[in-house]
C-alpha positions as MATLAB code, in Angstrom:
seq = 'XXXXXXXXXXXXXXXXXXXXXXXXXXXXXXXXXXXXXXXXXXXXXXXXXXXXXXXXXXXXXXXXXXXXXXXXXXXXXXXXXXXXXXXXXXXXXXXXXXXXXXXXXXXXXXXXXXXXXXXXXXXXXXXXXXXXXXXXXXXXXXXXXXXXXXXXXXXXXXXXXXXXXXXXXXXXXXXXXXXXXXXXXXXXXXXXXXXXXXXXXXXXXXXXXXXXXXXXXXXXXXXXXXXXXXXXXXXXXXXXXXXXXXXXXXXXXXXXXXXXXXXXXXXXXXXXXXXXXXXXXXXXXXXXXXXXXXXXXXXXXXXXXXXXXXXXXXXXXXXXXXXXXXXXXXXXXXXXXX';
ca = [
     234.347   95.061   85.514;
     231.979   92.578   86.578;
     230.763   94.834   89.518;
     230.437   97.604   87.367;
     228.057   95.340   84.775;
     226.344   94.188   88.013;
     225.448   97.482   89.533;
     224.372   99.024   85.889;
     222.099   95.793   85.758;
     220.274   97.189   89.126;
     220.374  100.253   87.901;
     218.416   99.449   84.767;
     216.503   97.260   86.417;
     215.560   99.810   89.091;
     214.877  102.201   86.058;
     212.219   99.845   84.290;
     210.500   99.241   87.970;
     209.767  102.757   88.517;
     208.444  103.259   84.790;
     206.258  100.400   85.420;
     205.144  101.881   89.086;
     204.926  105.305   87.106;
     202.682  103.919   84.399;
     200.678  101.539   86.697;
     199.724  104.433   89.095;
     199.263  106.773   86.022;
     196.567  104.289   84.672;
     195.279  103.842   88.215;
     194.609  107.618   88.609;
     192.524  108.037   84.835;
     190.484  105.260   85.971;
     189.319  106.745   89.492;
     189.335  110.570   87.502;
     187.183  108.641   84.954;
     184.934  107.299   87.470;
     184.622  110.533   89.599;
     183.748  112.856   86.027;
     180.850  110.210   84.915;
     179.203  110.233   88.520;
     179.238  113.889   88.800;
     177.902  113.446   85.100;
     175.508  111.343   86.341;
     174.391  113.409   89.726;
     173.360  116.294   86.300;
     171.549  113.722   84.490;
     169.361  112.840   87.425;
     168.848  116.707   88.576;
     167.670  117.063   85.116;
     165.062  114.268   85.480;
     167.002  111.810   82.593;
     167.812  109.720   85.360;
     164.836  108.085   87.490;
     164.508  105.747   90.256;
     167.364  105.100   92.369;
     171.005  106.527   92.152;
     173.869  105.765   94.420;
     176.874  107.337   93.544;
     180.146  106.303   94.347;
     182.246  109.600   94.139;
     185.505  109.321   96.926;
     185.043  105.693   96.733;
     187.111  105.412   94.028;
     190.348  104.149   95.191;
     188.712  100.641   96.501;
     187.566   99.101   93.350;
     190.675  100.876   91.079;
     192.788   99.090   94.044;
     191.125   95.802   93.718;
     191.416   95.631   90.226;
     194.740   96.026   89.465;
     196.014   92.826   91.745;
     193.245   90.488   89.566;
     193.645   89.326   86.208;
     191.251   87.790   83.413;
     188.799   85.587   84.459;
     188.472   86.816   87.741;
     184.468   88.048   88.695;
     183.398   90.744   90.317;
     179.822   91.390   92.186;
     178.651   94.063   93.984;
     176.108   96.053   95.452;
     173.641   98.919   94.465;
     176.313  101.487   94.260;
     178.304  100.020   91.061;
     178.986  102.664   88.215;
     182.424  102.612   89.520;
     182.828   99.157   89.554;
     181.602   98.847   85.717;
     183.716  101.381   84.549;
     186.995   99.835   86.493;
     186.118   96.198   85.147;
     186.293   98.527   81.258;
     182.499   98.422   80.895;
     181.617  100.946   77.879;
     181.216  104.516   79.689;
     178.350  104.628   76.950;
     176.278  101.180   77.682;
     176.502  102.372   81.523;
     175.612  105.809   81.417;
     172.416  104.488   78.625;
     171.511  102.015   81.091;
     171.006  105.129   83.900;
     168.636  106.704   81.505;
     166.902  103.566   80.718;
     167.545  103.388   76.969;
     168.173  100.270   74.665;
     171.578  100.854   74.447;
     172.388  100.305   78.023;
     173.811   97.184   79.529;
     170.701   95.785   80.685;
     168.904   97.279   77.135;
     167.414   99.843   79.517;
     165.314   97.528   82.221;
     168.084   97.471   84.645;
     168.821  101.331   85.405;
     171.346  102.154   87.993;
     171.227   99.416   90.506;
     171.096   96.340   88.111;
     173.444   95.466   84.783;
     175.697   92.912   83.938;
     178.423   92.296   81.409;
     179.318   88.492   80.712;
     182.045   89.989   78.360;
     183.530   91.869   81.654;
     183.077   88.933   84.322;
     180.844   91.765   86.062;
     177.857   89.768   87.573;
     175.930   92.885   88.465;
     175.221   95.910   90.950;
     172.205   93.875   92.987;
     169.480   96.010   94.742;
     169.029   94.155   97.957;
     171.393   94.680  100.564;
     173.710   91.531  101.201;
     172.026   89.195   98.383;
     175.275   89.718   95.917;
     177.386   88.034   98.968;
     175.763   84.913   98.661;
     175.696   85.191   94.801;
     179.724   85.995   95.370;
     180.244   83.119   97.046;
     178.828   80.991   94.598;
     180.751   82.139   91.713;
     183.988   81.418   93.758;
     182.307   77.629   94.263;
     181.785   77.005   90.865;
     185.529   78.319   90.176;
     186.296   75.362   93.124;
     184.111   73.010   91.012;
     185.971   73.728   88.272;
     189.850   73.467   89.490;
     190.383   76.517   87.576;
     192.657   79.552   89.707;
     190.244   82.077   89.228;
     189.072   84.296   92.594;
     186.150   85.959   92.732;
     185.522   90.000   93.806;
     182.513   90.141   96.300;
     182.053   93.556   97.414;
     178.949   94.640  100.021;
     179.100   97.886  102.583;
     179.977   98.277  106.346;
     175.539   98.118  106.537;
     175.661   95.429  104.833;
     178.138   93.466  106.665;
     175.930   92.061  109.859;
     173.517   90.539  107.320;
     172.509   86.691  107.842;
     173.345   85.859  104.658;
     176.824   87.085  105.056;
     178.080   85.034  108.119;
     175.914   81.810  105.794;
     178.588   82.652  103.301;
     181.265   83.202  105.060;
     180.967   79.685  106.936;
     180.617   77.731  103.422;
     183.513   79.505  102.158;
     185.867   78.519  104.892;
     184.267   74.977  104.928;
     185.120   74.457  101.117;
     188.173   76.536  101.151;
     186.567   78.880   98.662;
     188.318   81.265   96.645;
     186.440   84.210   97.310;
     188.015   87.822   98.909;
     185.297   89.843  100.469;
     185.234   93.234  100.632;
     183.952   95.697  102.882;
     183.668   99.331  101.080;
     183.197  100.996  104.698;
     182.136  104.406  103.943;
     181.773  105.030  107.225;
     177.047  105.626  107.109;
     174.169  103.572  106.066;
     171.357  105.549  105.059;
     171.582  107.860  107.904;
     173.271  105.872  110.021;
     176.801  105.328  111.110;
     178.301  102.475  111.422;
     179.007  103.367  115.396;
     175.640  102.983  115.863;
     174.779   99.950  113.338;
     177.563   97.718  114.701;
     178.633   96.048  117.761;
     181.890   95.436  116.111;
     184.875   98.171  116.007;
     186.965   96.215  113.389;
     185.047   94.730  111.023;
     188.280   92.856  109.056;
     187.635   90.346  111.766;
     183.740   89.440  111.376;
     185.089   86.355  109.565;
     187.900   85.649  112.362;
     185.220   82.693  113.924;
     185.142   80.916  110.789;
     189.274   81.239  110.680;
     188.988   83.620  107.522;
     191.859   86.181  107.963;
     190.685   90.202  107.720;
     193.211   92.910  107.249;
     191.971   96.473  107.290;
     192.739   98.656  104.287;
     193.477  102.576  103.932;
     191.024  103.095  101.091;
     191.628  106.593  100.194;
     195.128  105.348   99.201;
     194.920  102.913   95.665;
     198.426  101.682   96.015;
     197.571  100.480   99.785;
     194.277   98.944   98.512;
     196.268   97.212   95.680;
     199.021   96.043   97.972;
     196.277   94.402  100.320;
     194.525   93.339   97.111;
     197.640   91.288   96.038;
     198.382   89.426   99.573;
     194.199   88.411   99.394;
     194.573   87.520   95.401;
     197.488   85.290   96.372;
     196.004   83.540   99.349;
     193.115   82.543   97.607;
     194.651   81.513   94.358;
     197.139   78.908   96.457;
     193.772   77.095   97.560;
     193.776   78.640  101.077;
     190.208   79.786  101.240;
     188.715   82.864  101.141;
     189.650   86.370  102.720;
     187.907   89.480  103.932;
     189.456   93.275  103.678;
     187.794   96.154  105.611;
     188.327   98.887  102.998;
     188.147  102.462  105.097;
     187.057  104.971  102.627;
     184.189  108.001  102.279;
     181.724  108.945  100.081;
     181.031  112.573   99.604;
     177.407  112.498   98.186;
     174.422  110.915  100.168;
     173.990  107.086  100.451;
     171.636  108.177   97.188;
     170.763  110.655   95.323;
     167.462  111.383   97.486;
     169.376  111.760  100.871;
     170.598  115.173  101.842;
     173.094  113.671  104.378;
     171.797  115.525  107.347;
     173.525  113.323  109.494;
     176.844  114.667  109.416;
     178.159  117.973  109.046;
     179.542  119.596  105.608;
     183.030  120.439  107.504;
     183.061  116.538  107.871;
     182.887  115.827  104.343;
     185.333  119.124  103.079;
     187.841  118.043  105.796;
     188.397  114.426  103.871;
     187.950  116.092  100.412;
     190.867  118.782  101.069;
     192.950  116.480  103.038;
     192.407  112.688  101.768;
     190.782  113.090   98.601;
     191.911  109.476   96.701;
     192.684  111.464   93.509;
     194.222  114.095   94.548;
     196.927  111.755   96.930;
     197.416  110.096   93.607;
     198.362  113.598   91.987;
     200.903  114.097   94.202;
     202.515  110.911   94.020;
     203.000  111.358   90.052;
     203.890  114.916   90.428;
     206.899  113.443   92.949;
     207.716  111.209   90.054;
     208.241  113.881   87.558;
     204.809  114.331   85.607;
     203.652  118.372   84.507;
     200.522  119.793   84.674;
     200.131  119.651   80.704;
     200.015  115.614   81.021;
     197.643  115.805   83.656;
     195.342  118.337   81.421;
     195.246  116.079   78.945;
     194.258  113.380   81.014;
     191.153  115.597   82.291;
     189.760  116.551   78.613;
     189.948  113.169   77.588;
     188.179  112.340   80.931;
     185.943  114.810   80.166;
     185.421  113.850   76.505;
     184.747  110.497   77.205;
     182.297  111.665   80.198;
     180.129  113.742   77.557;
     180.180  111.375   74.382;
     178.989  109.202   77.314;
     176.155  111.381   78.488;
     175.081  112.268   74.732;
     174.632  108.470   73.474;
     172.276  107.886   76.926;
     170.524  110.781   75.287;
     169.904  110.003   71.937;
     169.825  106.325   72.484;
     165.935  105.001   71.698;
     164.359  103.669   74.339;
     163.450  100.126   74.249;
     160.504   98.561   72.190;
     157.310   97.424   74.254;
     158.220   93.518   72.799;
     161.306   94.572   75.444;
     158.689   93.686   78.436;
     158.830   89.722   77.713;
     162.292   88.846   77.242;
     164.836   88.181   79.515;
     161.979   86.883   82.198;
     161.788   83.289   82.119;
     165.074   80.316   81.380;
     163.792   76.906   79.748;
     165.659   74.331   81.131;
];
């Protein structure tokens, strides 16, 4: 009797684990369709001239920062670089205040003055998509020291490229962050090119999880067209750094599809390059068929899509009809008073 109670207590318990795997990877794969519909949204909006100055797009990138965010919790900050839609949107940024923000209208994030590569939401913990390359790693590092100043357990999300990655200020923070024990996880969204350049040719190093290894910061390299690997790495570096061990660095391997931006036509690698990982390691598809294996039907995952897709074009219409800001807009937000 008492075996019997024991193995139908497994079994229940091994029934509620895979709902909870079912449901966490069912959330995980809206979010990156989410992400992928509003960039491609996005890419139209700037073909049709809405859009202006710079656009990086971050469309098969969207298993790293859907990875990353399901092993934090509330509190924790994120910061990134120039290509950030996807990170707003994964943080649960308003697909309307980003996508008004692109088109520079008072309802975006930054009330328009931002555009793509710059807005912020306090409300979020998202401390911005920053323009120059390696300044946010710096600016990452110092919101993990004033979690440290605080005694609080809160990590902080610092996220630059594979070009980024042999900048001075990066080794700088790196070396204060091991010094101080800071929690702060670095990641390395290595999409494999700069602008125009691979990373074969930009760096010395063939493994960059262990450009921290001289300051004793442990790497681990990531699959990041997979968001249950990502999140599984994302856990062991959320865990390190929340037990006061310092930080950590992951070398996320992933691909974007588009050009570094929106003006680059990618001439530096071949279209059979990019359809090879689209058809065979497409982040959102893998995900598919890993909830198809666990019993969901194509009618759930058509839902999913036209909500996607209604979201996506209430989105597109409120960065449309939003106003654009007042002239008074030009003189706020431009100088603190201590």
């Amino acid at each position: 009797m008492a075996q019997a109670a024991e193995a139908k207590k497994r079994g229940k318990a091994k029934d509620t684990a895979a709902a909870t795997g079912r449901e966490d990877l069912l959330r995980a794969y809206r979010t990156m369709l989410l992400i992928r519909r509003f960039e491609e949204k996005a890419g139209q909006l700037y073909g049709m001239g809405l859009i202006g100055g710079f656009c990086h797009l971050y469309i098969g990138q969207e298993a790293v920062v859907v990875g990353m965010q399901m092993a934090i919790g509330e509190g924790d900050e994120v910061i990134t670089s120039y290509r950030d839609h996807g990170h707003m949107l994964a943080c649960g940024m308003d697909p309307k205040g980003v996508m008004a923000e692109l088109t520079g209208r008072s309802g975006g994030y930054s009330r328009g003055k931002g555009g793509s590569m710059h807005m912020f939401s306090k409300e979020k913990n998202f401390f911005g998509g920053h323009g120059i390359v390696g300044a946010q790693v710096s600016l990452g590092t110092g919101l993990a020291f004033s979690n440290w100043y605080r005694g609080n357990d809160r990590v902080s999300l610092t996220y630059f490229g594979e070009g980024a990655s042999n900048q001075g200020q990066v080794f700088e923070s790196f070396n204060i962050a091991a010094l101080m024990k800071l929690p702060c996880i670095y990641i390395i969204e290595n999409n494999k090119y700069g602008m125009g350049t691979s990373v074969e040719r930009a760096s010395a190093s063939r493994d960059l999880s262990k450009n921290a290894s001289p300051w004793g910061i442990p790497g681990m390299q990531v699959d990041g067209m997979d968001v249950l690997a990502v999140r599984e790495a994302a856990e062991q570096a959320v865990a390190h750094c929340r037990a006061g061990k310092g930080p950590y660095l992951l070398e996320v391997k992933t691909y974007r599809y588009r050009g570094h931006s929106m003006s680059d036509p990618g001439k530096y690698r071949t279209r059979e390059e990019v359809q090879k990982m689209r058809s065979e390691r497409d982040c959102i598809e893998a995900a598919r068929h890993k909830l198809e294996g666990l019993g969901m039907e194509e009618a759930e995952f058509k839902q999913i899509d036209d909500e996607v897709k209604r979201v996506v074009q209430e989105a597109a219409d409120f960065a449309q009809t939003s106003p654009e800001p007042d002239a008074k807009e030009l003189w706020t937000d431009i100088l603190v008073e201590g």
